[in-house]
N, C-alpha and C positions, 0 to 999 in steps of 0.2 A: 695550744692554738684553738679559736674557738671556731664555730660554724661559718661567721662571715667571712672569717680569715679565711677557711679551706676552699668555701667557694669561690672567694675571688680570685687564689689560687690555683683551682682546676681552669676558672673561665681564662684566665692567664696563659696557661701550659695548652689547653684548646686551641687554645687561636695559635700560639707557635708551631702546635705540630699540623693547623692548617697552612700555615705558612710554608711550611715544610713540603707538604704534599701541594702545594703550588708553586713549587719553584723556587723560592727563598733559600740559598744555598745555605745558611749559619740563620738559627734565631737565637736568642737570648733573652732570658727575663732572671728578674732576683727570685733564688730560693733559697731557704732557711737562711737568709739576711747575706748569703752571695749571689754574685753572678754565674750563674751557669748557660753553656753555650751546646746547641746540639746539632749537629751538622745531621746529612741523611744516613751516613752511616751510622747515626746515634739516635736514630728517629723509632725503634725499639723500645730503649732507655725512656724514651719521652713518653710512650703509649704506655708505659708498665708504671709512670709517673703517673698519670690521669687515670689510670685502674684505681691504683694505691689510693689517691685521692675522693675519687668516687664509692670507695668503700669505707674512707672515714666518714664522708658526709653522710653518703645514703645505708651503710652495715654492709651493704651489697655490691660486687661490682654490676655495672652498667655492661662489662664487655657483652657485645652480640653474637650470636650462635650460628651457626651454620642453618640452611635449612631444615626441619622436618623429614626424615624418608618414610616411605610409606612401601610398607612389603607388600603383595597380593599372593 
């Protein structure tokens, strides 16, 4: 799969699992040439999709961090 494929791909699975986290009880879009379906109890599955993704594109994931602590 090449680079534009993956990112059309992430941009894809993005906007489903905002659909998700707005209410959209089922989204679905095609991967690797099926349909796949993710309800919210499957909205995990989806976030570990868009990792996976984001580290083919970019080597790296994207996942965010918690904050900083700072001891004194």
């Amino acid at each position: 799969m090449n680079i534009d494929q993956l990112k059309a791909n992430l941009i894809e699975a993005q906007q489903a699992y905002h659909d998700l986290l707005t209410g959209q009880a089922v989204v679905s879009f095609v991967r690797s040439g099926r349909e796949t379906r993710f309800t919210q109890a499957k909205k995990a599955d989806l976030k570990n999709y868009i990792d996976e993704l984001e580290t083919l594109i970019n080597g790296t994931s994207q996942r965010r961090r918690g904050p900083a602590r700072l001891s004194l």
